[in-house]
matplotlib code that plots the C-alpha trace (Angstrom):
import matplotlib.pyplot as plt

x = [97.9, 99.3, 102.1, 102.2, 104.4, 105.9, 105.8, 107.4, 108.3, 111.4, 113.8, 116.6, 114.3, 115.5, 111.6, 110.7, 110.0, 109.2, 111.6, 109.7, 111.6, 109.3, 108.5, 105.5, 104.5, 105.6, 108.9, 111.1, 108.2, 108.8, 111.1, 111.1, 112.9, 112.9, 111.1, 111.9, 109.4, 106.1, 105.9, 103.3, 105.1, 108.7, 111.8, 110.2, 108.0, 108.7, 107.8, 107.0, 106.7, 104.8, 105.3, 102.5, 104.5, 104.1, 108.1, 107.5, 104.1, 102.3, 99.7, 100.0, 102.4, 102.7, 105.8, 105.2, 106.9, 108.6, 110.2, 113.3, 114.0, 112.6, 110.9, 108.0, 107.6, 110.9, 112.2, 111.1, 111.0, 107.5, 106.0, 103.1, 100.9, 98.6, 96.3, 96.7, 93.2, 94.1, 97.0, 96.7, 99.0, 98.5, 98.6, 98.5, 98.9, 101.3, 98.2, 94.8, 93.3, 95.5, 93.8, 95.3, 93.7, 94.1, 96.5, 97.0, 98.7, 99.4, 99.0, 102.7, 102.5, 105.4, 106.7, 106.3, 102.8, 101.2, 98.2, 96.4, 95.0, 92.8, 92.8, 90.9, 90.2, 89.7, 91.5, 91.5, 93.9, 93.9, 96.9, 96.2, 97.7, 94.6, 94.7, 93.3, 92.8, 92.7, 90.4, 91.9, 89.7, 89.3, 91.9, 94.4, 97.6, 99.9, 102.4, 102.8, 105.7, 104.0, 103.8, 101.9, 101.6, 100.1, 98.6, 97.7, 97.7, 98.3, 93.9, 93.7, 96.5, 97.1, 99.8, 101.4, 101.1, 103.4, 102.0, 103.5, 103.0, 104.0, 103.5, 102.8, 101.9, 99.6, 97.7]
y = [102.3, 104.6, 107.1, 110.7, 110.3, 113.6, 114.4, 118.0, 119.1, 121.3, 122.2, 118.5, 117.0, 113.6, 112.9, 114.1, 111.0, 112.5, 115.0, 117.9, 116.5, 116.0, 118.9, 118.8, 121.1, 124.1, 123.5, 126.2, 128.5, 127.6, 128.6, 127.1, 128.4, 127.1, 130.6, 131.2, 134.1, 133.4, 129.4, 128.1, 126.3, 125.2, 126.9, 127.1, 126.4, 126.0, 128.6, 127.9, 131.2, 130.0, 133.0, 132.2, 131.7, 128.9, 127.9, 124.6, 125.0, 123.4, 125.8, 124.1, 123.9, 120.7, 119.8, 115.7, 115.2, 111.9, 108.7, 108.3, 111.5, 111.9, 108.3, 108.1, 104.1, 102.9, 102.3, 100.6, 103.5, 103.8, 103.2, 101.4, 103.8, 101.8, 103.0, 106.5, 108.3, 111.5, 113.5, 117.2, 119.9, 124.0, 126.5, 129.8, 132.4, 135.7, 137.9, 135.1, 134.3, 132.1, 129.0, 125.6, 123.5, 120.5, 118.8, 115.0, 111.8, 109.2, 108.6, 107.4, 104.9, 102.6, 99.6, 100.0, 102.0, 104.0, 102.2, 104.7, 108.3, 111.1, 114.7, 117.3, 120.2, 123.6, 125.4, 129.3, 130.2, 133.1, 135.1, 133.3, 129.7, 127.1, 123.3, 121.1, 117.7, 115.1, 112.3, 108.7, 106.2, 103.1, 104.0, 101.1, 102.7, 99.9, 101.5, 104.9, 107.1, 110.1, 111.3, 114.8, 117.3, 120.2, 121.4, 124.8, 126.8, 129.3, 130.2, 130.2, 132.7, 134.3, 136.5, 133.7, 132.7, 132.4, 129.9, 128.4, 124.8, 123.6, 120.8, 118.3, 114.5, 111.5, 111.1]
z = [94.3, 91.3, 92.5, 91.2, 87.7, 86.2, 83.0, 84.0, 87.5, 87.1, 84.3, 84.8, 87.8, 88.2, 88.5, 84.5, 82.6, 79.4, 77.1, 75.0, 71.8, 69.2, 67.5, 64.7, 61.7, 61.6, 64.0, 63.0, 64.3, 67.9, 70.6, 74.1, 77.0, 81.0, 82.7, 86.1, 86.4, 87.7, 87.4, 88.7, 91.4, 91.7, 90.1, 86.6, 83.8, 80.5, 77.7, 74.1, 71.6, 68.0, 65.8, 63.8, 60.4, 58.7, 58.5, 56.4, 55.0, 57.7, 59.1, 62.4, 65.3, 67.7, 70.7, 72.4, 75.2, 74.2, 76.1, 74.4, 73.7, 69.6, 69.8, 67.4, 67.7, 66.6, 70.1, 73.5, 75.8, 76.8, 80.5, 82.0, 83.6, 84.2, 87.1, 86.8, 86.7, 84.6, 83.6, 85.2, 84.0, 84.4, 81.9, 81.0, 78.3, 77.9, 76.9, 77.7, 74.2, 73.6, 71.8, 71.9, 69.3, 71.5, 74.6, 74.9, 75.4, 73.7, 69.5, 68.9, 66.1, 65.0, 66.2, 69.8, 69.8, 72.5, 73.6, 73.7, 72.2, 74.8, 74.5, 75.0, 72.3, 71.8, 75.0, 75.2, 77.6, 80.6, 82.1, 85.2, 85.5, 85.1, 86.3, 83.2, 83.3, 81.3, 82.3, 81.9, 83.5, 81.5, 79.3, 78.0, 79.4, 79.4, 76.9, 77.2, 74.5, 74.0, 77.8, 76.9, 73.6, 72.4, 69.3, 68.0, 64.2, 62.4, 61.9, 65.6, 66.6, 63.7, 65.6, 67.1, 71.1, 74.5, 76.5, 79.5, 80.6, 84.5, 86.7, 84.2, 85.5, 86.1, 88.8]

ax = plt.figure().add_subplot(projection="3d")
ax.plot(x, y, z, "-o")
ax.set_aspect("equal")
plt.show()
């Protein structure tokens, strides 16, 4: 039977497997801070703030949660997840409105690639924290890098967004 396997619990829980180091687009655009105000359970939550400039000419904004830290393929770091059922995680937004273009696992390439790609697209977040989950039955999940990741851009909030992510793991 499949244990509960965190992506994010808490801000240095020994029981994080994955680290928010991979940082897509337009990077310099993005600030992330632990929040201790209002997580959605535990100590914290973690806060990302996309300003909505386009820093290196992307358009687009993205942060993996990666195992090693900044591994895009060229290292073995990756874990068998095999039997999990689906990756939950809550969310929420500063104002709601907030769109997120898409959330995921998976899609490392390299040497050592994920085994597999699933997301789910097109997320307008609320004020209030929402479960969302990401269904992963019959998936190949042998080989796991990229533990979680979000995308959004610059046509979706053209103001920027806060969003706050909590509670992240497979099930």
């Amino acid at each position: 039977m499949f244990r509960t396997f965190y992506v994010y619990l808490d801000e240095a829980n020994p029981e994080n497997h994955y680290n928010p180091s991979g940082w897509l687009g337009d990077y310099d655009a993005i600030r992330r801070i632990t929040w201790d105000v209002n997580p959605h359970s535990g100590k914290d939550c973690l806060r990302f703030r996309y300003t909505g400039r386009t820093t290196q000419g992307a358009g687009w904004v993205g942060v993996y949660w990666l195992n090693p830290v900044n591994n895009w393929g060229g290292e073995k770091g990756g874990f068998n997840l095999t039997g999990a059922k689906k990756l939950t995680f809550w969310a929420r937004g500063e104002n709601g409105g907030e769109h997120i273009v898409r959330f995921g696992i998976g899609g490392v390439s390299g040497q050592y690639s994920d085994s597999c790609k699933v997301e789910i697209d097109s997320i307008v977040l609320t004020k209030k924290w929402k479960k969302y989950t990401i269904d992963l039955i019959g998936k190949n999940l042998s080989y796991i890098s990229g533990g979680f990741y979000w995308m959004t851009d610059k046509n979706s909030n053209p103001e920027g967004a806060i969003i706050y992510l909590d509670d992240i793991k497979y099930e």
